[in-house]
Residue, then its C-alpha position, 0 to 999 in steps of 0.5 A: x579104126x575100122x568103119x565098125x568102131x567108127x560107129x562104136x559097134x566091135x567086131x565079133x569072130x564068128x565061129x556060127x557060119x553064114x547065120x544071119x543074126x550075125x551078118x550071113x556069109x563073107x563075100x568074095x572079092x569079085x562080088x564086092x567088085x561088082x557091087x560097087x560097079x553096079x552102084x555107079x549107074x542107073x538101070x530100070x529094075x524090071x530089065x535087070x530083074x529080067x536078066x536075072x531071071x533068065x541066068x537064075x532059068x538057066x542055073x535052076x533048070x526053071x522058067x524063070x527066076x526072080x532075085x528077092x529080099x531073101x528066102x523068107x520074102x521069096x516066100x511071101x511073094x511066091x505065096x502072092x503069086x499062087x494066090x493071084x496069079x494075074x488078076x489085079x484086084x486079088x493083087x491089090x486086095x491082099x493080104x486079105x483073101x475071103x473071096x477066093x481060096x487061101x488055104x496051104x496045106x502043110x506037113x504038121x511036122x513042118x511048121x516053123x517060125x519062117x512059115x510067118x512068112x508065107x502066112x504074111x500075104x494073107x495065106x491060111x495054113x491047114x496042117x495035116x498029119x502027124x510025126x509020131x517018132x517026134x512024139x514016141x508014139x509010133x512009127x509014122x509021119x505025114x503021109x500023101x493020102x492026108x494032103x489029099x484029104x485036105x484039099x477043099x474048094x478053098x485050098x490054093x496050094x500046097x507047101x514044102x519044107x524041103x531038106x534031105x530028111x523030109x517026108x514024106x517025098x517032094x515028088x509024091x506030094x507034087x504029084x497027088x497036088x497037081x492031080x488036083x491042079x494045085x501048085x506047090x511052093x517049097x522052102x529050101x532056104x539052106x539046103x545049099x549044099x550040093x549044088x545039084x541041088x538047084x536043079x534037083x529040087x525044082x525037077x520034081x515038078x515043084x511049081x517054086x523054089x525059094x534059095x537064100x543068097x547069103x548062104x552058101x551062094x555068098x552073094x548079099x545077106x539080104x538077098x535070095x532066090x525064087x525059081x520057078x513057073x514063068x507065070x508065078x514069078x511074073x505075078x511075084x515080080x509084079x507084086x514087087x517092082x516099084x508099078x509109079x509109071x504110066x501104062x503108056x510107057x510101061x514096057x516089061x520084058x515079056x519073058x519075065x511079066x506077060x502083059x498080054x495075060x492082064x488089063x492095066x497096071x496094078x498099084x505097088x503090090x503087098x511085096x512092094x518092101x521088099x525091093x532089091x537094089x541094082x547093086x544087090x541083084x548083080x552081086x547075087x548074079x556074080x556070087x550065083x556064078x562062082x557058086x556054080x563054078x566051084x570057086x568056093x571048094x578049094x576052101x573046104x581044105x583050109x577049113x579043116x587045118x582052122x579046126x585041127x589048130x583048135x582041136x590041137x590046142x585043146x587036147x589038155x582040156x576036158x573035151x572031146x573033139x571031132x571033126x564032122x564033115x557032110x558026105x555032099x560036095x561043098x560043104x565046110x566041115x564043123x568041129x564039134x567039142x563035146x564038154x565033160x564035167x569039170x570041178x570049176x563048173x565049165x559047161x557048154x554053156x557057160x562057156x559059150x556064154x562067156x566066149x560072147x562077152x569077151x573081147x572081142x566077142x566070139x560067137x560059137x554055133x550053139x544048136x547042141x549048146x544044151x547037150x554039152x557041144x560047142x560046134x566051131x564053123x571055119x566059113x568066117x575064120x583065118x589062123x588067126x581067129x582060130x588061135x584066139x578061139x582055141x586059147x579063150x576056150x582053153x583059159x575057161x578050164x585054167 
């Protein structure tokens, strides 16, 4: 019995990748080894999460970097910070900010359900633009002139969400915010791969950069990266460490808080749950490591021999398969099976559904589920759970 059945909960296969409603990504083994190493022994967070900071500099081409509860804290602290910088009272006010400027301004065809998180300290969003494609109803969307338009006495800063399709371009919007002396704050969760993007995203001046740490990275689920502007991460991280000591013995590394810029110690921040263990911050440094190091590529040919298995298995049936790879480096590559029409009455649907009340229960990525694709990712899969993917799917058409 595995410690799962242990605590009467049955282990699926995931065929839905580094998700996190099913855990995020596998961990190596090294990773695992270092996070049981970092348990046996005590460290004050803030020399830790210096360190971090320093190797996250180093791998970001940033300043500094600080080690977060995820991508979607990264963005709730990054927003604190440009909201108060140093100053301890707009620190312990928050997330109410009527007295100084709280205003986002944001890409209206960049609103999504993680935004809650940057809203959550205590931030406005004021969206601009339009995506007339999305809408059928032109050939634009937002453009630099209209962040310009918006910005006002009350606006703090500017927000990005980043992938390679966004527009208008990264560099531009950076550029027209900081002629205004505002600073932008992007939100490129899962856009690792390629590596290169982190460095990429932050050289266009991109004031911070929030990655999660158990995507491609593979370090902890509940981990993620902010990068960044010294001073930024130094209010972030202030707005997150445990602050019950006294000033008199409080001694934070300088290159990741400067005492010098602040009076006092605050209270514990509006970040304050979202602390990060000593074991998670230093098995996200290991996971960094060999990330950057290419120690996952290798992986990339595995994957494809899971996917041919299925898809050979399945040339009886009525689908279509195809093997998708991403032209960027490091990617794992997805099969997709398209679902004909039957006389049974199988869908994508219906089997996707069916897949997850089985035993054990397969869960297939299911973002095109309702155009008639069943999309397969191998980052969690063996030979193994590959056959019993391929011979349940089969049996919905027997």
């Amino acid at each position: 019995m595995g410690i799962y059945q242990e605590f009467g909960i049955t282990p699926i296969i995931n065929a839905s990748g580094a998700v996190t409603r099913l855990g995020g990504a596998p961990m190596n083994q090294e990773t695992l080894a270092a996070f049981t190493e970092a348990a046996r022994a005590s460290v004050p967070l803030e020399q830790l999460q210096a360190s971090a900071s320093r190797i996250i500099a180093e791998a970001t081409a940033t300043e500094a970097g600080l080690v977060t509860s995820g991508a979607a804290s990264a963005l709730t602290l990054g927003t604190a910070a440009i909201l108060t910088g140093y100053n301890l009272k707009r620190m312990e006010t928050l997330p109410h900010c009527q007295d100084f400027p709280d205003q986002f301004v944001i890409a209206r065809q960049q609103r999504n359900g993680y935004d809650h998180a940057i809203r959550a300290s205590g931030a406005h969003l004021v969206e601009v633009g339009f995506d007339e494609i999305a809408a059928n109803a032109g050939v634009r969307q937002t453009e630099t002139w209209e962040y310009e338009a918006a910005f006002n006495a009350y606006t703090a800063g500017v927000v990005y969400v980043y992938s390679s399709k966004s527009k208008p371009d990264l560099r531009k919007v950076v550029d027209i915010a900081h002629k205004h002396h505002l600073p932008v704050l992007v939100d490129a969760a899962a856009e690792l791969p390629p590596k290169s993007n982190l460095k990429s995203i932050a050289a266009t001046g991109a004031d911070l950069v929030a990655f999660s740490g158990g995507k491609a990275i593979r370090g902890p689920q509940s981990t993620g990266i902010l990068c960044g502007k010294r001073d930024l991460i130094g209010s972030a991280a202030l707005q997150m460490l445990d602050m019950d000591d006294h000033l008199e013995f409080w001694d934070p590394p300088a290159d990741l808080i400067d005492r010098t810029k602040f009076e006092g110690i605050p209270r514990h921040g509006i970040g304050r749950g979202f602390k990060v263990s000593k074991e998670e911050i230093i098995a996200l440094l290991v996971a960094l490591r060999l990330f950057i190091s290419g120690a996952y590529d290798a992986s990339a040919l595995t994957a494809r021999s899971i996917l041919e298995k299925i898809s050979q298995r399945l040339q009886d049936c009525p689908v279509q398969c195809s093997i998708r790879d991403k032209k960027d480096k490091g990617s794992l590559p997805i099969l997709e099976i398209t679902v004909r029409e039957t006389t049974n009455g199988q869908t994508a649907m219906t089997i996707c559904r069916d897949l997850r009340y089985g035993n054990p229960p397969i869960y297939l990525g299911h973002a095109a589920v309702k155009e008639g694709k069943l999309l397969v990712n191998p980052l969690h899969l063996d030979q193994e759970a590959a056959e019993i993917i391929a011979e349940r799917i089969h049996q919905n058409f027997s």
